[in-house]
C-alpha positions as a Markdown table, in Angstrom:
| # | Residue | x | y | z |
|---|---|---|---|---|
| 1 | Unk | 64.6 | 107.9 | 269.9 |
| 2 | Unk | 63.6 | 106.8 | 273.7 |
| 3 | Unk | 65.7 | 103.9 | 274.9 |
| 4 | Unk | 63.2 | 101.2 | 275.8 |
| 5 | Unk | 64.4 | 100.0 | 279.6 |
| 6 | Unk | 62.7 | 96.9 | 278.8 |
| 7 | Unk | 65.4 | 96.3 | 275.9 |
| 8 | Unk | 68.1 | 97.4 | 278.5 |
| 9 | Unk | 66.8 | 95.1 | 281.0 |
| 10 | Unk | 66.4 | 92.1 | 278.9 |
| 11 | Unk | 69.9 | 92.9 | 277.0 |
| 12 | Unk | 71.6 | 93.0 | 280.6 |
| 13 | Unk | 70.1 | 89.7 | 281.6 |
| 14 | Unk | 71.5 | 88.4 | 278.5 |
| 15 | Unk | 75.3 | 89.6 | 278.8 |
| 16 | Unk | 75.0 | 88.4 | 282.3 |
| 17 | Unk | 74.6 | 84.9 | 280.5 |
| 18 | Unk | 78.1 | 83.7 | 279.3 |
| 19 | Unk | 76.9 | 80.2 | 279.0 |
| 20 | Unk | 74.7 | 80.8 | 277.1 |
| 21 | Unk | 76.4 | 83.5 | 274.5 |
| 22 | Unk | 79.3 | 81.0 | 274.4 |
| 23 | Unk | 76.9 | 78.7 | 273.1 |
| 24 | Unk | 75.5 | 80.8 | 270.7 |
| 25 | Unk | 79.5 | 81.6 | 269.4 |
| 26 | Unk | 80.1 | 77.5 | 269.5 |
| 27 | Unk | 76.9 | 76.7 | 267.5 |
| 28 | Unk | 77.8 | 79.3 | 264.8 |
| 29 | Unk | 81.2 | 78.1 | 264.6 |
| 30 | Unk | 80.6 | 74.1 | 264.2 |
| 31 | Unk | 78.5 | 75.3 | 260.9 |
| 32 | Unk | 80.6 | 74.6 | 257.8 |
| 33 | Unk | 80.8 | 78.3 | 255.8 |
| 34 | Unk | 83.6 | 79.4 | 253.6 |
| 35 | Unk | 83.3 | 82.5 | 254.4 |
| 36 | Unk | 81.9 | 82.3 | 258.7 |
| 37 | Unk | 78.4 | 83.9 | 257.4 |
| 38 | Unk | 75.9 | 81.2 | 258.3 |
| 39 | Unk | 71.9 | 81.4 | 258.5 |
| 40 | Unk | 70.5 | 82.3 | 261.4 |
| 41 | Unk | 68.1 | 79.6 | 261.4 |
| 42 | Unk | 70.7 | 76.9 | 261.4 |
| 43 | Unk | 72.0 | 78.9 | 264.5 |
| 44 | Unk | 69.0 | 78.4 | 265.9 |
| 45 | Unk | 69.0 | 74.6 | 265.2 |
| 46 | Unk | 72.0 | 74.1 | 266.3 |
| 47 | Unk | 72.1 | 75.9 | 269.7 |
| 48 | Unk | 68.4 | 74.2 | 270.3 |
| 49 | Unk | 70.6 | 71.1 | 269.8 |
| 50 | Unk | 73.0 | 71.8 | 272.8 |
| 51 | Unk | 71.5 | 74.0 | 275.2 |
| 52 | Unk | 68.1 | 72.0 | 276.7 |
| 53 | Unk | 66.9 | 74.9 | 278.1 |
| 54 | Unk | 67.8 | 77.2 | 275.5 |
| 55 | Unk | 64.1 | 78.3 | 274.8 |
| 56 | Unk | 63.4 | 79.4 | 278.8 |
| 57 | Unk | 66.8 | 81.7 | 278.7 |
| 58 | Unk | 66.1 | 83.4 | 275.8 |
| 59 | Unk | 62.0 | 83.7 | 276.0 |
| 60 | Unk | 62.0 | 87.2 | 276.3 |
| 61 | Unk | 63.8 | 87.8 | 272.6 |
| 62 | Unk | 60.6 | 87.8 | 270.1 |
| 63 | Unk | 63.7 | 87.8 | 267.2 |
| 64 | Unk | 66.9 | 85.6 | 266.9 |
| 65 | Unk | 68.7 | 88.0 | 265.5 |
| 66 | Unk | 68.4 | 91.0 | 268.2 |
| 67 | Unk | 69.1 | 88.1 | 270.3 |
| 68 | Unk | 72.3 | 87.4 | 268.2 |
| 69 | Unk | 72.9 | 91.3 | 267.6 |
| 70 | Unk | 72.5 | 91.9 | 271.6 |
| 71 | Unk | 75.5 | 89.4 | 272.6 |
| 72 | Unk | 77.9 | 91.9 | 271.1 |
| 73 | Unk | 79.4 | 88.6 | 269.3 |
| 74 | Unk | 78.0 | 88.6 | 266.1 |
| 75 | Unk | 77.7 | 90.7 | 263.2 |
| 76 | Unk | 74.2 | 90.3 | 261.9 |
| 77 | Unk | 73.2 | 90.7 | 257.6 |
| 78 | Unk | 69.7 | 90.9 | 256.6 |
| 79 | Unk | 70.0 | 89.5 | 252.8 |
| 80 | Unk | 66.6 | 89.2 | 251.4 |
| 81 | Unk | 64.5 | 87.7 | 254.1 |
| 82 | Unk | 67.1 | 85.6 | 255.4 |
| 83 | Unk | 68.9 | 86.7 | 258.4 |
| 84 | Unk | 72.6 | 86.1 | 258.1 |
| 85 | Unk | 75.3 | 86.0 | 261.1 |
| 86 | Unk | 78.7 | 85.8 | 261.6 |
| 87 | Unk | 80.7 | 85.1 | 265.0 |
| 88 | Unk | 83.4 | 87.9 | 265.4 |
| 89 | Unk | 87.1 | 87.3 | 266.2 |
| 90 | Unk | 87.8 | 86.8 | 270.0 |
C-alpha cells in the first residue's frame, strides 16, 4: 500500500505537538475506568474541556481515533461502533 505523505505530514505536525498529546494522555487519565479503557467520545469531551484551541490543532484529523492512534500514546479498540482508548504506561 502507498504511504499517503499527507498522513505523514499531518502525523509529523502532530508529534511535533507535545502539549497537545499530553493533553490528550491527561484527559484520558482523569476519566474514572477500572480497567484505563475509556470511550473515545468522553476523550473528546474532556480534552475540548482543557485545551481552547483544541479544535484549530487537530483540524486536519477527520477521526479522533487516528488522531489518538497517531500520538503513539494510546492503544485504540473498535468494540461495536464505539471507539475505545487506552493511555499506555510512560
Amino acid at each position: 500500500m502507498p504511504i499517503d505523505p499527507h498522513a505523514l505530514r499531518r502525523k509529523e505536525e502532530l508529534l511535533a505537538n507535545g502539549p497537545l498529546i499530553q493533553a490528550l494522555v491527561e484527559a484520558a487519565r482523569s476519566l474514572p475506568s477500572p480497567d484505563g479503557w475509556v470511550k473515545g467520545e468522553f476523550v473528546l469531551r474532556r480534552v475540548r474541556e482543557r485545551v481552547p484551541n483544541y479544535a484549530h490543532q487537530a483540524q486536519r484529523y477527520a477521526k479522533f481515533y487516528r488522531l489518538l492512534e497517531d500520538t503513539g500514546r494510546f492503544d485504540v479498540e473498535l468494540r461495536k461502533s464505539t471507539v475505545y482508548a487506552r493511555p499506555r504506561p510512560d
